[in-house]
C-alpha positions as CSV (number, residue, x, y, z in Angstrom):
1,X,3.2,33.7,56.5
2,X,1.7,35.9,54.2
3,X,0.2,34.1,51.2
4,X,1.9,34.3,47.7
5,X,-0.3,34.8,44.8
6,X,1.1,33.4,41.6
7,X,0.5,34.1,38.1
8,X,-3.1,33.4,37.1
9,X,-3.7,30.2,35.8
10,X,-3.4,29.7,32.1
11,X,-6.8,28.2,30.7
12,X,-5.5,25.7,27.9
13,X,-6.3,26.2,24.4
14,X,-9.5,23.8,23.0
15,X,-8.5,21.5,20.2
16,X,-9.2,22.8,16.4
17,X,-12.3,21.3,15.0
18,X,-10.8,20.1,11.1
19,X,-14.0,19.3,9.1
20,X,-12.6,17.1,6.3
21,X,-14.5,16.6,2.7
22,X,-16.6,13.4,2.2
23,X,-15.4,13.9,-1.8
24,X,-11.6,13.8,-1.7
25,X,-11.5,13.0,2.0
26,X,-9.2,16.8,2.5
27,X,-10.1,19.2,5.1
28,X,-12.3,21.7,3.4
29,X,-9.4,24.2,2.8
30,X,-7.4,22.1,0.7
31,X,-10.2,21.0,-1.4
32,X,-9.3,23.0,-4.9
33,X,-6.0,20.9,-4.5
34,X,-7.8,18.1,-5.1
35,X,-8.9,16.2,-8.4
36,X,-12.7,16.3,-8.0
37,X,-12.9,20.5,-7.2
38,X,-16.4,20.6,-8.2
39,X,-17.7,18.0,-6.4
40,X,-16.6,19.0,-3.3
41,X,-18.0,22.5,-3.3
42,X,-21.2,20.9,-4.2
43,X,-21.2,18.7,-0.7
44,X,-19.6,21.6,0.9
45,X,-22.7,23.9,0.1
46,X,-25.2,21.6,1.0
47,X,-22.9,20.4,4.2
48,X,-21.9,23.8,6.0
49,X,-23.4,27.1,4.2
50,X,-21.4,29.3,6.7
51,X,-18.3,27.8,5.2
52,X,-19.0,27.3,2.1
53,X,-19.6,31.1,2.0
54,X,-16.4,31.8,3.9
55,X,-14.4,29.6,1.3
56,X,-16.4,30.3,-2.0
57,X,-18.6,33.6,-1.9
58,X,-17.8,35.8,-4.2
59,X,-16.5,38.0,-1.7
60,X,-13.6,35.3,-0.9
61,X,-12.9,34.4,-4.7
62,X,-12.4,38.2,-5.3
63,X,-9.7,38.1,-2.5
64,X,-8.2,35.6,-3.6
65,X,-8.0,36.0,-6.9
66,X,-7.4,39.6,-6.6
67,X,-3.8,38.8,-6.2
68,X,-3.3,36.9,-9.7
69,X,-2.8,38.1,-12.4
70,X,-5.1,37.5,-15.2
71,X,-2.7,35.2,-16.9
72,X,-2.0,32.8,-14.0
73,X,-5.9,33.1,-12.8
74,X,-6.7,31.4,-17.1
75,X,-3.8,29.0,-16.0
76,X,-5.8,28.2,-13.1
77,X,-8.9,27.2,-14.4
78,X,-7.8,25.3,-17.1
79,X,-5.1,23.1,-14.9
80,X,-8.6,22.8,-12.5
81,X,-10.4,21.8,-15.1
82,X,-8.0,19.1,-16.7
83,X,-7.2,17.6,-13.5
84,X,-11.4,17.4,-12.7
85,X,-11.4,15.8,-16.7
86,X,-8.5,13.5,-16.0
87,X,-10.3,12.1,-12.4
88,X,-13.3,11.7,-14.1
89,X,-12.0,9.6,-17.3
90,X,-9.7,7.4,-14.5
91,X,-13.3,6.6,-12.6
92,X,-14.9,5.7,-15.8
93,X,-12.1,3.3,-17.4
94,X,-12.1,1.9,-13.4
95,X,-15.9,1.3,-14.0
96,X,-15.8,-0.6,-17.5
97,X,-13.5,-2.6,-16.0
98,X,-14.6,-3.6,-13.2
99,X,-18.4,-4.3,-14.7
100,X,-15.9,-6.6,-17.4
101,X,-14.7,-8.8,-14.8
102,X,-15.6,-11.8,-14.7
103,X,-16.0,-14.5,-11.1
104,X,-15.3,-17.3,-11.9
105,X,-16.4,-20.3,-9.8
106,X,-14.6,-23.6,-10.4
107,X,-15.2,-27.3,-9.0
108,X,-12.4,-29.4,-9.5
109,X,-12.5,-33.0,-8.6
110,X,-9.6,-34.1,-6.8
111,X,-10.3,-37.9,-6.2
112,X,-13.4,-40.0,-6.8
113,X,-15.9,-38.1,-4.7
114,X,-13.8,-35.2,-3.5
115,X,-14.0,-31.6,-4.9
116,X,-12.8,-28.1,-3.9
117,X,-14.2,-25.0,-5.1
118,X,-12.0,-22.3,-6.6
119,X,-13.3,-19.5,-6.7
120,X,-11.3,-16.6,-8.9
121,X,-12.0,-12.9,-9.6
122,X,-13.4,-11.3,-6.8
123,X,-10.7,-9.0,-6.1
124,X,-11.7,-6.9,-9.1
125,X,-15.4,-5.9,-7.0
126,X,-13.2,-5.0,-4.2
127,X,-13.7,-8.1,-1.8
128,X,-10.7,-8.6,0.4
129,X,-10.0,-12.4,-0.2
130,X,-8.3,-13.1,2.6
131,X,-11.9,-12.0,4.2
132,X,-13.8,-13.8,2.1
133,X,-12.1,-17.1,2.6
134,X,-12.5,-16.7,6.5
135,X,-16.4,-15.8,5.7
136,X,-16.3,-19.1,3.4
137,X,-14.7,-21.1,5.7
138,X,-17.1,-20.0,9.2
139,X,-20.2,-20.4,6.5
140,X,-19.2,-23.9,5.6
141,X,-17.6,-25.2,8.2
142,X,-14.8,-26.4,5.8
143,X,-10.9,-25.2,5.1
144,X,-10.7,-21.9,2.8
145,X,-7.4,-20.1,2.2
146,X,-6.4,-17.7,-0.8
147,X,-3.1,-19.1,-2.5
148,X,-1.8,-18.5,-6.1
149,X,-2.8,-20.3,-9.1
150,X,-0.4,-21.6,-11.8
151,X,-1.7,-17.8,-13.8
152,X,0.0,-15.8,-10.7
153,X,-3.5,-14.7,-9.8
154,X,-4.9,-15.1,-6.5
155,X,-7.8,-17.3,-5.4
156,X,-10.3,-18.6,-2.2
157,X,-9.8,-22.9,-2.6
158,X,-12.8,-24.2,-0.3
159,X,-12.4,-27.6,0.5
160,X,-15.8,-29.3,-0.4
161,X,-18.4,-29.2,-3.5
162,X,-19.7,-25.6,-2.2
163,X,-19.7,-24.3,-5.7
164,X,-23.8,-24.1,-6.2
165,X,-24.0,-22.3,-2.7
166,X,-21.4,-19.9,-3.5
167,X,-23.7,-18.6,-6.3
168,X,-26.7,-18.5,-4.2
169,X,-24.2,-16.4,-2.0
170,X,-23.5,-13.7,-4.8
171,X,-26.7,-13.8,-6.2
172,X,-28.3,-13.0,-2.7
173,X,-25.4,-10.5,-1.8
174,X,-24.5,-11.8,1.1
175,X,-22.1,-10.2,3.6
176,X,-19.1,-9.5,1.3
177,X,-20.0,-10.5,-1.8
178,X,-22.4,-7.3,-1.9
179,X,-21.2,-5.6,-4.4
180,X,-20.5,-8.5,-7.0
181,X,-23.0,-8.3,-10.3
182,X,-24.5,-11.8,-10.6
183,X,-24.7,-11.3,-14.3
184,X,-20.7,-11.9,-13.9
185,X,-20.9,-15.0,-12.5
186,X,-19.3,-18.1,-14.4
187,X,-20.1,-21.5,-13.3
188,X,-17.1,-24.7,-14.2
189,X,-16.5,-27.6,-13.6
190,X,-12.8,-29.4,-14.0
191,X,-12.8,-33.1,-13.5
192,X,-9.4,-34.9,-13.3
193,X,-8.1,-36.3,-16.3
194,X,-7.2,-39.8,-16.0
195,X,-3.8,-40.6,-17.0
């Protein structure tokens, strides 16, 4: 039997390496889509020079723009600009209100000598709370859950007078609470009226 040679192998095709934007979190091509243009060439540059060349040189820009017209290219830059404006004005209001918010941390007695801590706010600092009231619960070896108060705003009960070691927490920046300004800290206690 005489041996049958078939068609060469086929060597597969290696995956495309995407290198995506640590500004708007777009791969590099799509960045001028994207609210925060600027930005984004800026880590680009200092990221990948090769690209950033390939993308932005003036070389590139002249290609590209050398199909608009002069009208469209004004349009352009002004719809890049206001949409950069816009990003950076929605940041800003997110940042005044955030540094606003207010935790507050309240011990409410529920009978003679037992309390729970409620501890209200942190969601504005970006702390998951269902997180935190695991983190609370493991730290203090009590109950924690989040549930709703009678506002419709979410809280972490703790079951226990844990209120002066919650502060300690925030104040320290421990584990979640990182990124919670102690200066926004409110301390209160309830006690139960009697009736």
């Amino acid at each position: 039997m005489a041996s049958a040679e078939g068609p060469p192998a086929v060597e597969p095709t290696p995956p495309v390496e995407v290198l995506y934007c640590q500004v708007c979190s777009f791969p590099v091509e799509y960045c001028e889509f994207g609210s925060s243009f600027t930005r984004c060439k800026e880590w680009l540059q200092k990221t990948d020079e090769a690209l950033y060349d390939r993308f932005y040189s003036e070389e590139a820009l002249q290609a590209k723009i050398g199909t608009l017209s002069l009208e469209a290219q004004e349009k352009l830059e002004k719809d890049t600009a206001k949409k950069e404006a816009k990003a950076e004005a929605k940041a800003e209001t997110a940042l005044k209100k955030k540094m606003a918010s207010q935790v507050t941390i309240k011990r409410i007695e529920r009978n003679k000598r037992k309390h729970v801590t409620a501890i209200l706010g942190l969601e504005n600092f970006d702390v998951d709370l269902k997180k935190a009231a695991k983190f609370f619960a493991q730290k203090f070896a009590t109950g924690a859950s989040v549930t709703k108060n009678l506002q419709g705003q979410d809280e972490i009960v703790v079951q226990g007078d844990v209120s002066g070691e919650i502060v300690e927490m925030i104040e320290d920046g421990v584990g979640l609470l990182k990124g919670v300004p102690k200066d926004n800290v409110i301390e209160v206690e309830e006690k139960k009226k009697k009736g």
